[in-house]
C-alpha positions in Angstrom: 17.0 10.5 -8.5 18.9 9.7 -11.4 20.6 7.2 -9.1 17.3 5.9 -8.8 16.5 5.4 -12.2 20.0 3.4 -12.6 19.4 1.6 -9.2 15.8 0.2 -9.9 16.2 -0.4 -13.8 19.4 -2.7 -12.0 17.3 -4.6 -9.2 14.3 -4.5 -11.1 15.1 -5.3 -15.3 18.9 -6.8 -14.1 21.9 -6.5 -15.2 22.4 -3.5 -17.9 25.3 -2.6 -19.9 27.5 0.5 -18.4 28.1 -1.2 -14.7 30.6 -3.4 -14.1 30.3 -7.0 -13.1 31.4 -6.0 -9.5 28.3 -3.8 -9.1 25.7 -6.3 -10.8 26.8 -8.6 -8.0 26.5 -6.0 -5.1 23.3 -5.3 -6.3 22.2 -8.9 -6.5 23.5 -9.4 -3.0 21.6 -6.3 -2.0 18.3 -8.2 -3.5 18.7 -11.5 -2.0 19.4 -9.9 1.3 16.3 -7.6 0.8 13.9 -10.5 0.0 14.9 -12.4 3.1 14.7 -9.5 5.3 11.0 -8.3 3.8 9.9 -11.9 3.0 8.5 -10.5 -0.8 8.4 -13.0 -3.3 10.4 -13.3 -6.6 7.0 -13.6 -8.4 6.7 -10.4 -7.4 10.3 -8.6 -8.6 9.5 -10.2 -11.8 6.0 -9.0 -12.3 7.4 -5.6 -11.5 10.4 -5.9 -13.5 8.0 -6.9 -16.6 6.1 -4.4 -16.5 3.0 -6.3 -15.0 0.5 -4.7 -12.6 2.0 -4.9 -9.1 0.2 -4.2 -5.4 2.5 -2.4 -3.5 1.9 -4.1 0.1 3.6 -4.1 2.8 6.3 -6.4 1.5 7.2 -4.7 -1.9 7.5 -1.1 -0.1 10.1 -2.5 2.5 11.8 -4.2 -0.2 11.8 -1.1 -2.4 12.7 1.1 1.2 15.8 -1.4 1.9 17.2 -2.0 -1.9 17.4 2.5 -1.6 19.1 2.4 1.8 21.4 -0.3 0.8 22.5 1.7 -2.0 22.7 4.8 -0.1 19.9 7.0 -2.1 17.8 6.6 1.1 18.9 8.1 4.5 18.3 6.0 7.5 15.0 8.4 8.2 13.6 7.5 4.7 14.4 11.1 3.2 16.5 10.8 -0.4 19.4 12.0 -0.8 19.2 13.0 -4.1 22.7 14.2 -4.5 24.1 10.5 -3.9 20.7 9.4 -6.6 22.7 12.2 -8.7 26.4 10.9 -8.6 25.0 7.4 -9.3 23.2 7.9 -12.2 25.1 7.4 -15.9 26.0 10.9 -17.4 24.6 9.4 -21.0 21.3 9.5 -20.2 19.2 12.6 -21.4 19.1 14.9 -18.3 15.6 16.7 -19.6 14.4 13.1 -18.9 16.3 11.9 -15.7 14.9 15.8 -14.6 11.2 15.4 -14.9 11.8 11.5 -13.5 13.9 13.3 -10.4 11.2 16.0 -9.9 8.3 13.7 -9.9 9.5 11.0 -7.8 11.7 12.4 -5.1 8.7 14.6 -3.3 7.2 10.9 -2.5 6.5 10.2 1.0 4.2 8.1 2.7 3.6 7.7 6.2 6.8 5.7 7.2 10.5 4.5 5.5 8.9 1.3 3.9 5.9 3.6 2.5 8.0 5.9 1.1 10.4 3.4 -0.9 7.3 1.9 -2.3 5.9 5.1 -3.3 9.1 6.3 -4.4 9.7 3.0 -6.9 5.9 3.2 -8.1 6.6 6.4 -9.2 9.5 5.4 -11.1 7.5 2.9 -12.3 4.6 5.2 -13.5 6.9 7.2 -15.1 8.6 4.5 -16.8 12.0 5.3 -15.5 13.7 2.1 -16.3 12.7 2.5 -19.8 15.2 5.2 -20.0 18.3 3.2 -19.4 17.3 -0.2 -21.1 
């Protein structure tokens, strides 16, 4: 989960200090490829990404579901591997926090992959996850 924190604060606010230039750039061509393939728009990243109210449809939950699996935090069958979430996640962040972010987002599970990612990222979202590493 802590992956996930790190992971969506990444795709979703950009580029943060503590990765290297090598992994903004994965992670950018993890988004582009994940907008082509779900067909959401940038609008909606950066509504998301500000803050702003957001309708998770169809679209934003595959998006959500293929940014994790690119990234290896989601298995193939939409479970999270939270170990990988773990490893991924910087060891500066307060891990009372990344905890109660970890426990309250990784039991999300909707009734497919896609469902699940977009549960799982409007969770973090909720719980204002990405505030924790900006």
């Amino acid at each position: 989960m802590k992956s996930f924190i790190v992971v969506f604060a990444i795709c979703i606010a950009g580029a943060l200090a503590g990765i290297t230039d090598e992994q903004k750039a994965k992670l950018r061509e993890h988004k582009v490829a994940c907008v082509a393939e779900t067909g959401v728009t940038e609008e909606v990243i950066a509504k998301l990404k500000g803050g702003e109210p957001v309708v998770f449809d169809d679209k934003l939950n595959c998006f959500s579901a293929c940014m994790l699996k690119r990234i290896g935090i989601m298995r193939p069958d939409g479970s999270i591997d939270e170990q990988v979430a773990r490893a991924k996640i910087p060891k500066d962040l307060p891990q009372d926090k990344v905890d109660q972010v970890i426990d309250a987002c990784k039991v999300q599970v909707g009734k497919d992959t896609c469902e699940t990612g977009g549960k799982v990222l409007s969770c973090l979202s909720k719980t204002k996850a990405v505030a924790l590493v900006q």
